[in-house]
C-alpha positions in Angstrom: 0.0 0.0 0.0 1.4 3.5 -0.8 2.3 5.8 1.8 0.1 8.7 3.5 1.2 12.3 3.4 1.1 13.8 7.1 1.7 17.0 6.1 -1.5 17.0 3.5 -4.5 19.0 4.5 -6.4 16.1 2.8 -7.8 13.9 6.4 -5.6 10.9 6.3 -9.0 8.8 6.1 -9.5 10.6 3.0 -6.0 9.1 1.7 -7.0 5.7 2.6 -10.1 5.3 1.5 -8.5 6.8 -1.9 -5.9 4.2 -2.0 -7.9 1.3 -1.5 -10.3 2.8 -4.3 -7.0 3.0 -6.7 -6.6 -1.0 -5.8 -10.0 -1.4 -7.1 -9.6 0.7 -10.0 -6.6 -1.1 -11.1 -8.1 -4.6 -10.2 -5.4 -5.2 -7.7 -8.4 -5.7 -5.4 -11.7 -7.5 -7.6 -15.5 -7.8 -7.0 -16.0 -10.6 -3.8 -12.7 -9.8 -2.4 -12.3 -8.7 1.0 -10.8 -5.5 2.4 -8.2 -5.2 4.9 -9.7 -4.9 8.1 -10.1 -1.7 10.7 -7.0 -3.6 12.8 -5.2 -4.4 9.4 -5.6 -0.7 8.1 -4.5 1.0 11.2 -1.9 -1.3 11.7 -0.6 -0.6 8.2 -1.0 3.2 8.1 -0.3 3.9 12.3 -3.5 5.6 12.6 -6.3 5.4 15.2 -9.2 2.4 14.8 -11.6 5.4 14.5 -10.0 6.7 11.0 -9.5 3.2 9.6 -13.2 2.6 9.9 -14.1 6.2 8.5 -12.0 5.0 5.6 -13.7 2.0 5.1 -17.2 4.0 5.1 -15.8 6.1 2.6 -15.7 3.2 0.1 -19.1 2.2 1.5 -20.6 5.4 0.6 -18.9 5.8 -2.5 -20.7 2.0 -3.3 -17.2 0.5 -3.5 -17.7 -1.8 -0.7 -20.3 -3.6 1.2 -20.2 -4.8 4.7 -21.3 -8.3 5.5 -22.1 -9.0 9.6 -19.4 -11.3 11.0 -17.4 -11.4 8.3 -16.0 -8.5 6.6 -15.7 -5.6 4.3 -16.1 -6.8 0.3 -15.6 -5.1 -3.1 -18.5 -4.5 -4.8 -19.5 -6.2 -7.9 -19.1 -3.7 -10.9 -22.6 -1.7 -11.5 -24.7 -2.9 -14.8 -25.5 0.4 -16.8 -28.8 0.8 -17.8 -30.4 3.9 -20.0 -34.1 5.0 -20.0 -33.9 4.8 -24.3 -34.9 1.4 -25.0 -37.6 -1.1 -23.6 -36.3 -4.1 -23.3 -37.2 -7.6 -20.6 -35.4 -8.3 -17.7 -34.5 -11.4 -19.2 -33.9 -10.2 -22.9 -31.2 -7.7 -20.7 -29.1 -10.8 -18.7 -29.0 -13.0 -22.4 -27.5 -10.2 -24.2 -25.4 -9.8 -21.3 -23.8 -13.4 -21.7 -25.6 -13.3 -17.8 -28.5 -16.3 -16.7 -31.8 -14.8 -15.7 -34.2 -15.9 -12.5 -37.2 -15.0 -11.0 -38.7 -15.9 -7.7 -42.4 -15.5 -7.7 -43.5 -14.3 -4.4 -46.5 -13.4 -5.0 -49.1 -13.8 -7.8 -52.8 -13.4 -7.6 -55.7 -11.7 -9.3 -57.4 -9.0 -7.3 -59.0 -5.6 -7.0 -56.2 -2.5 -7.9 -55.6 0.0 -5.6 -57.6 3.3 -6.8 -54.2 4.6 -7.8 -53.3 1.2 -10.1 -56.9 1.3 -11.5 -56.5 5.0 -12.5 -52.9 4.7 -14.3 -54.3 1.1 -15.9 -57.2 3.3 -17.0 -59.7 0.6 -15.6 -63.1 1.2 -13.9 -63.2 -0.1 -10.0 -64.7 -3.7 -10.9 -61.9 -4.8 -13.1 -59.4 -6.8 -11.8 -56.0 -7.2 -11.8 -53.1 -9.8 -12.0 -50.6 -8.5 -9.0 -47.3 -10.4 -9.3 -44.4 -9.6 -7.3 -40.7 -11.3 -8.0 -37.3 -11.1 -7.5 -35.3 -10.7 -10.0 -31.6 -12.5 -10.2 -28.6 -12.7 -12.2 -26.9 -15.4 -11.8 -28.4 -16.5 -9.0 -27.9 -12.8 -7.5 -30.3 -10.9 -6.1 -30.7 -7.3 -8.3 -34.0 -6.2 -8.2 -38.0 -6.3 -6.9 -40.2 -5.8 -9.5 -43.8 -5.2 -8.7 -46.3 -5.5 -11.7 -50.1 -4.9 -12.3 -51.5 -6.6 -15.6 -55.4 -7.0 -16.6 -56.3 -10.0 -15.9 -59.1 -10.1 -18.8 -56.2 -9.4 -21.3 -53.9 -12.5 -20.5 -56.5 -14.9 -19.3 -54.7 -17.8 -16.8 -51.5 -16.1 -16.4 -51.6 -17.7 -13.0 -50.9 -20.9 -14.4 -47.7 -20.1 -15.9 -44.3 -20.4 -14.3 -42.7 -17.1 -14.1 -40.1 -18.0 -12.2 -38.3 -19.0 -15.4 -40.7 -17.4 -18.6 -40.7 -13.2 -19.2 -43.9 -11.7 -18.7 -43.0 -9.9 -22.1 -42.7 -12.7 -23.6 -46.0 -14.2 -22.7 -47.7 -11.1 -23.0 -46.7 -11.0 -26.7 -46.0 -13.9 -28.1 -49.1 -16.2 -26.5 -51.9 -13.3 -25.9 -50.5 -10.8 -29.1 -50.4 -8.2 -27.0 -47.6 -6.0 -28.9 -45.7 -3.4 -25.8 -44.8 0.0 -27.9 -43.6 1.9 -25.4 -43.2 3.1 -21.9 -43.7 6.2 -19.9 -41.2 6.0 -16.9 -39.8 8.1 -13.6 -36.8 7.4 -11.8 -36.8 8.1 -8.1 -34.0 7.8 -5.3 -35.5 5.2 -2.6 -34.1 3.8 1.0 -34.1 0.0 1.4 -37.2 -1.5 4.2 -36.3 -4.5 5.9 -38.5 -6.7 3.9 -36.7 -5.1 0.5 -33.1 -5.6 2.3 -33.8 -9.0 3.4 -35.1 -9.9 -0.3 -32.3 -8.2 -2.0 -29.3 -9.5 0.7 -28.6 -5.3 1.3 -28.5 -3.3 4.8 -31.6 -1.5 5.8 -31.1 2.1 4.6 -28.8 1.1 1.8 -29.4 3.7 -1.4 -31.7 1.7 -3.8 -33.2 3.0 -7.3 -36.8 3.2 -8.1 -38.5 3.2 -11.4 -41.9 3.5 -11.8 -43.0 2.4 -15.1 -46.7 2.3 -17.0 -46.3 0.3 -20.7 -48.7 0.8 -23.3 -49.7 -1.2 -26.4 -49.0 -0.2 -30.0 -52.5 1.3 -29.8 -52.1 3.6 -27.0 -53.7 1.1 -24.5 -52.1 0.6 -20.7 -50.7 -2.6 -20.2 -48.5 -3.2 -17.3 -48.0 -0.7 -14.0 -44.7 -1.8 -12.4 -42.6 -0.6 -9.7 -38.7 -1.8 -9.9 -36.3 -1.7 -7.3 -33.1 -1.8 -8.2 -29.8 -2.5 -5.9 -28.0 0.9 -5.7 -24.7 -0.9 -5.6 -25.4 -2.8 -8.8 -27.0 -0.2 -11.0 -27.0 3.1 -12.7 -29.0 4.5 -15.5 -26.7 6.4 -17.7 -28.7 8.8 -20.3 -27.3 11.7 -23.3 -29.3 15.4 -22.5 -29.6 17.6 -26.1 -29.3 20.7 -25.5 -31.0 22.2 -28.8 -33.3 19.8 -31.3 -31.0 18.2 -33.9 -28.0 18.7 -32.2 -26.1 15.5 -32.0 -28.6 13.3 -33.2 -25.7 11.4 -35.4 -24.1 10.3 -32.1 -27.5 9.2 -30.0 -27.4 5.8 -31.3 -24.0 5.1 -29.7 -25.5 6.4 -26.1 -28.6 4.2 -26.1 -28.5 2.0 -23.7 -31.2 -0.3 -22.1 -33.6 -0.3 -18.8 -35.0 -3.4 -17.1 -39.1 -3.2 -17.3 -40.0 -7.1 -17.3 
């Protein structure tokens, strides 16, 4: 490990945690490995127990590290990067990844919507809804809750198939010809509860991305409401801003990118 500069106005936790991010950087340190220690650091560096564990938050924050009770501090895995551009599955996303994709249905049922579904879905209060919840993996990795709200008159017995291994997209198009166009979607900052934490193996509180998403068919017709919960340490959603209309269209193609809906 390099050496810290006493003399630098820079807090010598500051140094540290800069260090170990430049082993990280340079893959001296890789996803799943473990940090040194609080003793280890301050051992290293002669500093207090207090500044080695500041250090070590600093990496937290920064979404470098995670902590795991009883056993350690661990690199993070690298984040995926996902745009708002292009409407694509949650499993059409891991295959062109090279990555396997899983579901585990917790819930699925056909009920009544909230006012607030029924309204975005455009439905009157009698019509009901299929409510499916899953978690979404990635190679057996917990990276995301997704929350959807389908019609059930417009996929009749979706109950009966096995979403834990088929896209919703999928079904939804290629057995009930519904054809998705198009999505309108918000991101939103969100804290992790400790059901979402337990689900997606995080700390309560950790930083999490929302996205709340309502598709529509070719003809204009509401399809799907859905509320996604990302990992914060596994995701960001990269987009290009144009400042005047037709400026830099040539070059959008290369900054589309895609964003997990199914």
């Amino acid at each position: 490990m390099a050496s810290l500069n006493r003399q630098s106005l820079e807090p010598l936790y500051c140094q540290i945690s800069d260090v170990l991010q430049s082993m990280i950087d340079n893959s001296e340190l890789s996803p799943g490995d473990r940090l040194p220690s609080e003793h280890e650091i301050a051992s290293q560096y002669n500093v207090s127990r207090n500044t080695a564990r500041l250090a070590i938050n600093a990496l937290i924050m920064r979404g470098l590290a995670y902590r795991v009770k009883g056993k350690g501090t661990f690199v993070t895995q690298r984040r995926m990067r996902y745009g708002l551009m292009q409407l694509t599955s949650f499993s059409e996303e891991m295959r062109r990844r090279g990555m396997s994709a899983g579901s585990k249905v917790l819930s699925l049922v056909c009920e009544t919507p909230p006012p607030k579904i029924a309204q975005r879905l455009q439905l009157d209060a009698q019509t009901q809804v299929y409510k499916i919840e899953r978690l979404r993996l990635a190679n057996g990795e917990p990276m995301a809750l997704h929350l959807s709200y389908v019609p059930c008159d417009l996929c009749p017995g979706l109950e009966k198939e096995d979403l834990s291994q088929a896209s919703l997209y999928d079904l939804l198009e290629v057995k009930h010809g519904l054809r998705i166009a198009y999505a309108d979607q918000v991101l939103k900052p969100a804290i992790a509860s400790q059901y979402e934490a337990d689900l997606l193996t995080v700390y309560p509180g950790s930083p999490l991305l929302l996205v709340e998403s309502l598709a529509f068919l070719d003809r204009g017709m509401p399809v799907e409401y859905a509320r996604l919960i990302y990992r914060g340490d596994r995701y960001e959603f990269p987009f290009q801003s144009v400042r005047r209309s037709g400026y830099g269209t040539h070059r959008r193609e290369q900054f589309v990118e895609k964003v997990l809906v199914d």
